[in-house]
ZAMARGU-4260 file (C-alpha; in steps of 0.2 Angstrom, whole numbers, plus 5000, padded with zeros to 4 digits):
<rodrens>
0) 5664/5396/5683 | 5669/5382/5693 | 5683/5385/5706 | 5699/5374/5705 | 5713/5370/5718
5) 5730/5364/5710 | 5739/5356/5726 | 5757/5351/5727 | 5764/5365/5714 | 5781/5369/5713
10) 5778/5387/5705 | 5790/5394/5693 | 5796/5412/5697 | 5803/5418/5678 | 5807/5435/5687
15) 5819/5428/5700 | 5821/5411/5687 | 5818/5399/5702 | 5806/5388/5710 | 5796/5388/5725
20) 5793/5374/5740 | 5775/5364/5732 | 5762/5376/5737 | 5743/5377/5731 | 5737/5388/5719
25) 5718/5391/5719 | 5707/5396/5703 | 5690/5407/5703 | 5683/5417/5690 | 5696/5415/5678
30) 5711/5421/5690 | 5721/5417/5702 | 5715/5420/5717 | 5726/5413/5729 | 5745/5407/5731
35) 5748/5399/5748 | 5750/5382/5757 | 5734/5382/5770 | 5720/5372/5767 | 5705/5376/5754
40) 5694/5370/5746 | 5687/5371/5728 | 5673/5362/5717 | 5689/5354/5709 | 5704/5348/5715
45) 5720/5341/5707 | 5736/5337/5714 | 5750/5342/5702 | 5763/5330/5714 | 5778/5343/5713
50) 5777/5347/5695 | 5782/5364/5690 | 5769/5376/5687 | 5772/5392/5675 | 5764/5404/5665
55) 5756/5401/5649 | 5768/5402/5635 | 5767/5418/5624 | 5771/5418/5604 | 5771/5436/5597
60) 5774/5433/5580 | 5762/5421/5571 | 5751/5420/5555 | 5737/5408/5562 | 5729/5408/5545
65) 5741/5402/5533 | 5741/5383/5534 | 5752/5383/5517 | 5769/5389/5513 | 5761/5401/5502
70) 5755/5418/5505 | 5752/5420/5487 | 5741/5407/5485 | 5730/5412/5502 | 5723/5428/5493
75) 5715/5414/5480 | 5705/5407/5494 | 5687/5407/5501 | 5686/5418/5519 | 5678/5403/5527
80) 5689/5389/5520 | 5704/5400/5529 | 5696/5400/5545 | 5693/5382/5545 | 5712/5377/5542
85) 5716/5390/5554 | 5707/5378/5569 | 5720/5364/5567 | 5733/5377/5568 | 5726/5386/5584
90) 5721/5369/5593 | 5740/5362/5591 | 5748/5379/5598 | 5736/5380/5612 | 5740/5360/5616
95) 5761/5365/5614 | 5757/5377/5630 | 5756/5393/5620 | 5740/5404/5627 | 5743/5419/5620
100) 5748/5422/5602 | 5751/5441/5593 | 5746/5438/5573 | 5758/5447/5565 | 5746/5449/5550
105) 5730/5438/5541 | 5719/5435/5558 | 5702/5446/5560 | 5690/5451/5573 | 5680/5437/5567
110) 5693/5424/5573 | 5697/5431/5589 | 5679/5434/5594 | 5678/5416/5591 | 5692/5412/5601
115) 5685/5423/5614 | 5669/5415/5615 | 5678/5397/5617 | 5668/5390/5600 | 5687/5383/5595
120) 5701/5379/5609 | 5715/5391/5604 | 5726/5403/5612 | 5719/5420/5612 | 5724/5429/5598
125) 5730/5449/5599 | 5728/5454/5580 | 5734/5466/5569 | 5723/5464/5556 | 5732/5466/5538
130) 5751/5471/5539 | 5754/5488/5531 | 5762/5488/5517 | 5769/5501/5500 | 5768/5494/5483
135) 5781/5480/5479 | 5785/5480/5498 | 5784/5465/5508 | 5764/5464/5510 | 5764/5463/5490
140) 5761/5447/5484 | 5761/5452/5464 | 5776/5446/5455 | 5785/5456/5439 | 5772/5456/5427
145) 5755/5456/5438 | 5745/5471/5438 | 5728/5465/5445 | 5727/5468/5463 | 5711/5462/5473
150) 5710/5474/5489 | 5692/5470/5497 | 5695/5468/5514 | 5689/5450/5513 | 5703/5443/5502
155) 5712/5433/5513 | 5730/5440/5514 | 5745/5444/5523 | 5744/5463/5519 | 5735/5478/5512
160) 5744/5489/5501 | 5743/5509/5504 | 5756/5523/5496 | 5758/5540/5505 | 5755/5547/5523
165) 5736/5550/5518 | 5733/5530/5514 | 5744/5524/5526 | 5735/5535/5540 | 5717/5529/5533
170) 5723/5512/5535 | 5729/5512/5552 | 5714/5521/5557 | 5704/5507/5549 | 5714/5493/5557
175) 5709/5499/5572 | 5693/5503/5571 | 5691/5484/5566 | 5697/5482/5584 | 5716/5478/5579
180) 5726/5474/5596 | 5742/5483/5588 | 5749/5490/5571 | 5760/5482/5557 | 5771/5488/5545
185) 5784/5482/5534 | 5799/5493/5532 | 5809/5480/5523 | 5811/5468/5510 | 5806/5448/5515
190) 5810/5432/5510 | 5792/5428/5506 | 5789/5441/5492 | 5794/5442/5475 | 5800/5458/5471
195) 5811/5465/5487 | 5827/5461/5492 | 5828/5458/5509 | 5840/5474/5510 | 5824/5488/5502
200) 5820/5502/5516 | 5800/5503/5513 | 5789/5517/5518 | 5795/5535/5519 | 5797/5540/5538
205) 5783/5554/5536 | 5772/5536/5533 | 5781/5526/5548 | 5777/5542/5557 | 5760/5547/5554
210) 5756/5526/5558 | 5765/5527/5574 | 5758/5544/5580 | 5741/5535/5575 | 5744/5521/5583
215) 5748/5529/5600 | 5731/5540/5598 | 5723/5523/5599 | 5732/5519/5614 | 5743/5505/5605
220) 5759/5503/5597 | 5768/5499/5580 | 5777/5482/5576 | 5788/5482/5560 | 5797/5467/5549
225) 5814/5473/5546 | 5828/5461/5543 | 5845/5474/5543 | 5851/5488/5553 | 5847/5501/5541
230) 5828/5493/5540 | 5827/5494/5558 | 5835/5511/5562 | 5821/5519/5548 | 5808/5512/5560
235) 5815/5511/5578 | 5820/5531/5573 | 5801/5535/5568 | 5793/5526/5585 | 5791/5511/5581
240) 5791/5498/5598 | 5792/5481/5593 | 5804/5475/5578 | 5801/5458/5570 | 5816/5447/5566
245) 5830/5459/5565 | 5844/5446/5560 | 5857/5458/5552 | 5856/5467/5572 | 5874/5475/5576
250) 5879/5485/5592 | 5876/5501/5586 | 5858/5498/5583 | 5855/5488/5599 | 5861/5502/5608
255) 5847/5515/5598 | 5834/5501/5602 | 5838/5500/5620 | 5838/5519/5623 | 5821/5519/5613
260) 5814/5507/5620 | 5813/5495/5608 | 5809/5475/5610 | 5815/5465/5597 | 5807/5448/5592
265) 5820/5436/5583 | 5811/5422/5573 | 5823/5410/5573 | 5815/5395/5569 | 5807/5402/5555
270) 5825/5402/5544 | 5831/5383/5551 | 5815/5375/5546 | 5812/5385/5529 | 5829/5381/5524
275) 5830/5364/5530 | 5811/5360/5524 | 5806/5372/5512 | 5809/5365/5495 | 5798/5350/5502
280) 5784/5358/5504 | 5782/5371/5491 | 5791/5384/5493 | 5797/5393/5476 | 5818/5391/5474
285) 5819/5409/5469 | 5812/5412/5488 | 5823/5398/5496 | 5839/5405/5490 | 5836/5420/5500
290) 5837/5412/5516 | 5854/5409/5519 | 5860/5423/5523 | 5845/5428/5537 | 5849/5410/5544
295) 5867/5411/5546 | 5866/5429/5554 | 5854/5424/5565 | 5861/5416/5582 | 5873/5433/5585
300) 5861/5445/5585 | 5855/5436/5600 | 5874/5438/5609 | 5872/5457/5602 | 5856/5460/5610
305) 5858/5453/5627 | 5874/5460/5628 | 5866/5476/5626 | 5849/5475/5636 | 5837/5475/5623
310) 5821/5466/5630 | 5818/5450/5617 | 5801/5441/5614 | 5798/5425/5608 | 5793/5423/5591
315) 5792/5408/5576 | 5785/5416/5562 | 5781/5399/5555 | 5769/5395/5541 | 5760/5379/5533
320) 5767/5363/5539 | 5780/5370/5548 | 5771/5376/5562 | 5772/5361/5570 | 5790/5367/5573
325) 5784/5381/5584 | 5794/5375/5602 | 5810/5372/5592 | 5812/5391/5595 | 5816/5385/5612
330) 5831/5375/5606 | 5839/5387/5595 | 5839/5403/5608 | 5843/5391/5621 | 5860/5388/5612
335) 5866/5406/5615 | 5855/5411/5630 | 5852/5407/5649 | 5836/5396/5650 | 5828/5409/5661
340) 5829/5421/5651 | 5825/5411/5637 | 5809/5407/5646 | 5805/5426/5653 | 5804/5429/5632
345) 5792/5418/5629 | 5783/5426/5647 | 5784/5440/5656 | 5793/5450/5643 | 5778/5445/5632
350) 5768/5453/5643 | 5775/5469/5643 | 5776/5471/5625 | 5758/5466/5622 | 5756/5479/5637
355) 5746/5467/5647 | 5756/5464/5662 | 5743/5466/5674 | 5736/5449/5664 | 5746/5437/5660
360) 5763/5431/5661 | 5767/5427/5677 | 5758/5414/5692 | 5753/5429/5703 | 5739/5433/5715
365) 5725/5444/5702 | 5732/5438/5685 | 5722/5428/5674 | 5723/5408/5677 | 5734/5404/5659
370) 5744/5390/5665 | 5753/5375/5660 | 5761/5362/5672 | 5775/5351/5665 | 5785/5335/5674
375) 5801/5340/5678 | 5813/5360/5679 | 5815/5368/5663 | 5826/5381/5669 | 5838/5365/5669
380) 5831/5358/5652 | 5823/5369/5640 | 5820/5353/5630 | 5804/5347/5643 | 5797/5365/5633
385) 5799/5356/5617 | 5790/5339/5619 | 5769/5345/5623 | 5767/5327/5630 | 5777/5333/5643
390) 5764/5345/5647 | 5750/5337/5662 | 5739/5353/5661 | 5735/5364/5650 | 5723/5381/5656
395) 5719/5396/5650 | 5707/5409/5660 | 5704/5394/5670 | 5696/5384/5659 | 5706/5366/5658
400) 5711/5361/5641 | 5721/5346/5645 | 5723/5337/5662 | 5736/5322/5662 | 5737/5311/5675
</rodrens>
């Protein structure tokens, strides 16, 4: 692999949220192999001319393969057709700066060995596989009167369906032996299925249980959707580590998620655009109408969970069109909370909840080269986060995916 030598970096500390004196930064074998301001030298040199270099950015809550604002209609489609409208998708995120994202549910093997293998430019992709979900929960796509329910593997979906400790334990054994980065469950009703209030408690906590314990086994972790206190109590109670939107959030339950451990990953963007946009592009009224109520409670659990030291992550949860929303995020958390902070979310807090802090997330000595370098300090303007023109280089594992004068 061809060594690199970015001159002139102004590096961005998201720990201390400050920026160095221009340094250098040397690239070999896919890491960073030096920080310092002597002279090198490298196969290839560019000189960034003060502009700030920071991590790549992290996304932990996606659905790369849903380029439509249906998951209904996804399980109607062909395997292959989905993984070619997934490209556009991963190509755009990798070019807004985003070099890691966590698939919250629909992405395979298949597609992140492909990532892995560079045949398609794309961030790399940590998988669960199919969310796990009871019948009529939130991974159930069947309206009312549908009976009919494909499960081949192979149907492209959201979810699997499995009822009981024994089928939920199968399935999470088989997520992972189809090499699934980490587990998900819904324990809660969700806007984008038909037949559960976003208030439903799902899965018995025997079956949250038995998925965390094996999910542990396997050296991982559990992430759960869960919208209100109740939702995220049943999982945060039963092990679970990572909770996915968690809107309805009050102190009480902040506090049980900070002595547990927990991280939460708000989706915030995901309600602005859906409700500003989602009529327009398809989405069924009797889903629409249950937004509301997610996106006004949104911004305070922000203000509730920093108050009360739970680590956040930053998440979009966008589907269809609307991914190209996917920096708004930026904006909206950036409204209640510090820049810096706002930026270790989408960093090294990242990191640690994917457990790969010895990777990513930071510009440091032995981590691997996923960088991007930007005109101008967003720790003083998170907006230069939101415009990817704004972005001069682009790299992940060292490998250069854009390079702007």
């Amino acid at each position: 692999m061809t060594t690199t030598l970015l001159k002139n970096a102004s590096v961005l500390d998201v720990d201390a949220g400050s920026l160095s004196a221009t340094c250098d930064v040397l690239i070999a074998e896919g890491r960073i192999a030096e920080i310092g301001s002597r002279a090198r030298t490298a196969e290839r040199v560019i000189d960034l001319k003060g502009r700030t270099l920071m991590p790549g950015l992290c996304d932990a809550h996606v659905h790369v393969i849903v380029p439509m604002n249906s998951f209904a209609l996804l399980t109607k489609w062909s395997p292959f057709y989905t993984a070619i409208r997934a490209m556009p998708i991963l190509r755009d995120m990798l070019m807004r700066g985003f070099t890691t994202v966590r698939d919250a549910g629909g992405a395979d093997f298949g597609l992140a060995r492909a990532v892995e293998e560079d045949l398609i430019p794309s961030p790399r992709i940590l998988y669960s596989g199919k969310a796990l979900s009871q019948s009529g929960g939130h991974g159930d796509m069947r309206g009312p009167g549908e009976t009919a329910y494909d499960d081949h593997y192979y149907v492209p979906s959201l979810g699997r369906i499995c009822n009981g400790v024994a089928e939920v334990r199968a399935a999470v054994r088989d997520e992972i032996r189809r090499g699934a980065h980490q587990v998900k469950l819904m324990v809660g009703g969700g806007i984008a299925s038909y037949t559960d209030p976003i208030h439903y408690v799902q899965f018995s906590r025997e079956e949250i249980r038995a998925a965390v314990e094996e999910a542990e086994n396997a050296s991982t972790y559990v992430m759960a959707h869960a919208y209100t206190n109740r939702c995220i109590r049943h999982a945060v109670e039963c092990g679970v580590r990572s909770i996915e939107h968690g809107n309805f959030l009050d102190d009480e339950t902040a506090a049980l998620m900070r002595e547990s451990g927990a991280f939460l990953v708000p989706t915030l963007s995901a309600y602005t655009t859906m409700w500003e946009e989602g009529l327009q592009v398809g989405m069924p009224a009797e889903l629409h109408a249950k937004i509301k109520p997610v996106l006004d409670a949104g911004p305070r659990q922000l203000e509730i969970a920093a108050r009360h030291g739970v680590p956040m992550v930053y998440g979009t949860d966008l589907i269809g069109p609307l991914h190209r929303h996917q920096s708004l995020e930026f904006r909206i958390r950036g409204e209640v909370l510090p820049a810096a902070e706002v930026i270790r979310q989408a960093t090294c807090n990242a990191a640690a909840l994917f457990n790969m802090q010895d990777q990513i997330g930071r510009v440091k000595e032995g981590l691997r080269a996923d960088l991007i370098a930007l005109r101008g300090n967003p720790l003083e303007d998170l907006a230069l986060l939101q415009a990817p023109d704004n972005l001069s280089l682009i790299m992940k594992d060292g490998r250069i995916y854009r390079e702007a004068p």
